[in-house]
VOPAGU-2260 file (C-alpha; in pm, 1 decimal, decimal comma):
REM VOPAGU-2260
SITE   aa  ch    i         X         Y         Z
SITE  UNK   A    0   -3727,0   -8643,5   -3146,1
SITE  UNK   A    1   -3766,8   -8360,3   -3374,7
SITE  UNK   A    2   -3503,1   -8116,9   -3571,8
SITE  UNK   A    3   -3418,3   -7856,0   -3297,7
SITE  UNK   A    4   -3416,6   -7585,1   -3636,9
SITE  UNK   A    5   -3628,1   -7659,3   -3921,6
SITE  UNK   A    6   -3452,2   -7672,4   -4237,1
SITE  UNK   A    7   -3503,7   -7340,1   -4486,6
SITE  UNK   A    8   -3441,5   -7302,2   -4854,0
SITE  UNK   A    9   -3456,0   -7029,6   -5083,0
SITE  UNK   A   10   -3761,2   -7161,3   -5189,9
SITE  UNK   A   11   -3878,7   -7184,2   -4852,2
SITE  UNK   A   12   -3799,3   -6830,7   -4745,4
SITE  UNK   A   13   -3990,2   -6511,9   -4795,8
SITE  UNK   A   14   -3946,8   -6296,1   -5112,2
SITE  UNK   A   15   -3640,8   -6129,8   -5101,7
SITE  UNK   A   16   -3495,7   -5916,0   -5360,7
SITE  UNK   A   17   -3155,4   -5955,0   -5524,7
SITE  UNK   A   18   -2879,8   -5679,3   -5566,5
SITE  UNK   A   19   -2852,7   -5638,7   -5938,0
SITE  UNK   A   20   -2500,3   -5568,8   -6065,3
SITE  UNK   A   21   -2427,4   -5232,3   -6198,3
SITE  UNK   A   22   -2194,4   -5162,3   -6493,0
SITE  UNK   A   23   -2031,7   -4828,1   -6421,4
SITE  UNK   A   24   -1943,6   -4616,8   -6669,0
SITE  UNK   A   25   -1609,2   -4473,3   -6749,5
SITE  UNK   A   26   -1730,1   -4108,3   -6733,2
SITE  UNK   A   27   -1874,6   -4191,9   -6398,3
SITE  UNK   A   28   -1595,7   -4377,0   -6258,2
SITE  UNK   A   29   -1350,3   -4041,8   -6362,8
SITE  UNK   A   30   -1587,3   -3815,6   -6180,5
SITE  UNK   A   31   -1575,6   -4088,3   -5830,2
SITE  UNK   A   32   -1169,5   -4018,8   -5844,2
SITE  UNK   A   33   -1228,9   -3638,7   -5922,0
SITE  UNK   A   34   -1423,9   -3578,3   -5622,8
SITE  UNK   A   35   -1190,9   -3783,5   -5432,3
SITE  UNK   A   36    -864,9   -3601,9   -5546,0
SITE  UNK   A   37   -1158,5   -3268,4   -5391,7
SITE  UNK   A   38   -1155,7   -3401,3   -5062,4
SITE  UNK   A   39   -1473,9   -3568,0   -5041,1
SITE  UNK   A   40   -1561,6   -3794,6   -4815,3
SITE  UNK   A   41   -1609,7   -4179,1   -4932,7
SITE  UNK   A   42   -1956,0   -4221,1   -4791,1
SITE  UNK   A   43   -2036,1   -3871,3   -4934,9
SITE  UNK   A   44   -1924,8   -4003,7   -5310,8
SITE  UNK   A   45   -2074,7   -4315,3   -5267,8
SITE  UNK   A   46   -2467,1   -4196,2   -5127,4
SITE  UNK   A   47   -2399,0   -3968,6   -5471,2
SITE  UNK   A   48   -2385,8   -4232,5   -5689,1
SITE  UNK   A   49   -2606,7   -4455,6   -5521,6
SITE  UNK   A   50   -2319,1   -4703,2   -5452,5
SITE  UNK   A   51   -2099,7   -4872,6   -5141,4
SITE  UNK   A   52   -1827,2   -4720,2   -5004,9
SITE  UNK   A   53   -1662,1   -5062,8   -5056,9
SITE  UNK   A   54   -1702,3   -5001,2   -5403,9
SITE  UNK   A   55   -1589,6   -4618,9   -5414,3
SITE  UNK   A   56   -1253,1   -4742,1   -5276,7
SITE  UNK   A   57   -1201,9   -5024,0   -5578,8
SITE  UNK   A   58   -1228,6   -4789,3   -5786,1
SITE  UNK   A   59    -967,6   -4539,8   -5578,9
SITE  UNK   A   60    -740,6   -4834,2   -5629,9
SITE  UNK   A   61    -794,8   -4821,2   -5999,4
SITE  UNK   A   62    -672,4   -4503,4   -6011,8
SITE  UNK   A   63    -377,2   -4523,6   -6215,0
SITE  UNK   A   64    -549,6   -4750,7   -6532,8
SITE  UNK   A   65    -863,7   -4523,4   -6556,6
SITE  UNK   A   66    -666,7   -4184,1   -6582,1
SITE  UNK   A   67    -418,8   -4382,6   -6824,8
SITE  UNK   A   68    -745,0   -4480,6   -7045,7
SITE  UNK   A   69    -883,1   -4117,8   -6994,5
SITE  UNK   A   70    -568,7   -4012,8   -7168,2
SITE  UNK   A   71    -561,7   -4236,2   -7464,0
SITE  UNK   A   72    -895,1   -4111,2   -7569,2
SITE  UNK   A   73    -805,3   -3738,0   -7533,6
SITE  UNK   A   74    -476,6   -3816,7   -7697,5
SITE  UNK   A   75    -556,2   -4071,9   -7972,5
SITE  UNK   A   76    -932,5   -4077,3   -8061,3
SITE  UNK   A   77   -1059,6   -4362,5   -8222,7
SITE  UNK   A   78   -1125,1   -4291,1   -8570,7
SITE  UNK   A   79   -1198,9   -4632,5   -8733,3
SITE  UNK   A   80   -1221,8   -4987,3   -8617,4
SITE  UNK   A   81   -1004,7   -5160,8   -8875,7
SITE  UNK   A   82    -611,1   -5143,5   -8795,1
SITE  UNK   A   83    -404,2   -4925,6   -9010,2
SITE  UNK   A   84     -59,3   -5031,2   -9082,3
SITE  UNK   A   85     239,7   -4769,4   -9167,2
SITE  UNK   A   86     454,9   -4908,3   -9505,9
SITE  UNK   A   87     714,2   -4603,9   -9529,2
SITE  UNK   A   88    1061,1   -4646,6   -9741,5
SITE  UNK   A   89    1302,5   -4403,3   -9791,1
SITE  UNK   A   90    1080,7   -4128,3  -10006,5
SITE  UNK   A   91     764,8   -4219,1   -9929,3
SITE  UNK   A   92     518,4   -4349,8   -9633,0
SITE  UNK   A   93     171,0   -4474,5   -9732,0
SITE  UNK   A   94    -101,9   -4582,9   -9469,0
SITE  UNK   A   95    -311,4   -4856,9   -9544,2
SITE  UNK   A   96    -603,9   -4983,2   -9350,0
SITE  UNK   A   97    -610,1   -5339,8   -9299,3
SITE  UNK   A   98    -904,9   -5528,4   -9460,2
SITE  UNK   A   99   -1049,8   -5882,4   -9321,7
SITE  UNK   A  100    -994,8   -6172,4   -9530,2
SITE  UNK   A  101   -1312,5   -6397,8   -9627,6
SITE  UNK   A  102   -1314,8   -6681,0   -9386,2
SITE  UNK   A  103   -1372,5   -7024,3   -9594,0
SITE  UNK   A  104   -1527,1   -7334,1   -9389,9
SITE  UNK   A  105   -1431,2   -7658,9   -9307,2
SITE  UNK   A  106   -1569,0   -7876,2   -9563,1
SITE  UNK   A  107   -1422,2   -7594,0   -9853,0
SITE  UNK   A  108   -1093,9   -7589,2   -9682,6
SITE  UNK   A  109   -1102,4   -8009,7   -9678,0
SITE  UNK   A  110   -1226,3   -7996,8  -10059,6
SITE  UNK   A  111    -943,1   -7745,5  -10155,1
SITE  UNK   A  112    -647,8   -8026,4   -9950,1
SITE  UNK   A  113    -798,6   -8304,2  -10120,3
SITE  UNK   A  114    -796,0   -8118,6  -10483,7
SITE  UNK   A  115    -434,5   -8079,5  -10395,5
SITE  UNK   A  116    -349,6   -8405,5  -10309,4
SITE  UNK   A  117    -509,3   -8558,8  -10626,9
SITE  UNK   A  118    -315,9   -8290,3  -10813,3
SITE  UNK   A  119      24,1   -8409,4  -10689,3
SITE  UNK   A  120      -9,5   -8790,1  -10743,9
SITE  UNK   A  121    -112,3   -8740,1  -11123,8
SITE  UNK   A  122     158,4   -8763,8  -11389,4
C-alpha cells in the first residue's frame, strides 16, 4: 500500500524566497517611538517602514534603552576610541589617554620564562 502523503523536502518544493533579516538603525528605530508617542497607529508605522507590526511593538518595548542611548550621544559624544583616564591630586588634574600595550606571543612569552628560570638556578 502506498504513503497516503508523499514526503516533501525543501529540495523538493518549489522556489520560495526567504525573509532576509534587517538591521535597523538607531535613527530609524527613534523615529518608530516618535511617531508612536504622535498617535500613530502600529500598522500605519510599520507599512512606513516596510516592517511587521510585531516588530514595531519590540521596539515600543525598547523604549526606555533607546531614548537612554539617544541621550548619551547628545550628552557625551564620542570623541576618540582609546579610554582616557583622570590622574588629579590636590593642585593639579592631568588626562591621559590610555595607549595599548604590544601583545607578545606564545613561543616569546615561553622563551622569556625559560630565560628566567635558567637565570635563577645559576650561581
Amino acid at each position: 500500500m502506498p504513503p497516503k502523503c508523499p514526503a516533501t523536502s525543501p529540495a523538493m518544493s518549489p522556489s520560495i524566497a526567504k525573509k532576509t533579516r534587517k538591521s535597523l538603525t538607531h535613527e530609524v528605530k527613534l523615529d518608530i517611538i516618535h511617531r508612536h508617542e504622535r498617535d500613530k497607529k502600529t500598522n500605519n508605522i510599520a507599512r512606513h517602514h516596510g516592517l511587521t507590526p510585531s516588530t514595531v511593538s519590540t521596539i515600543f518595548k525598547s523604549v526606555d534603552s533607546l531614548k537612554k542611548a539617544e541621550y548619551k550621544e547628545r550628552v557625551e559624544p564620542d570623541t576618540s576610541s582609546a579610554p582616557v583616564h583622570i590622574l588629579s591630586s590636590p593642585t593639579t588634574t592631568t588626562l591621559t589617554t590610555a595607549t595599548p600595550q604590544p601583545t607578545t606571543s606564545h613561543t616569546e612569552q615561553r622563551q622569556g620564562n625559560e630565560e628566567e628560570k635558567a637565570s635563577l638556578f645559576t650561581i
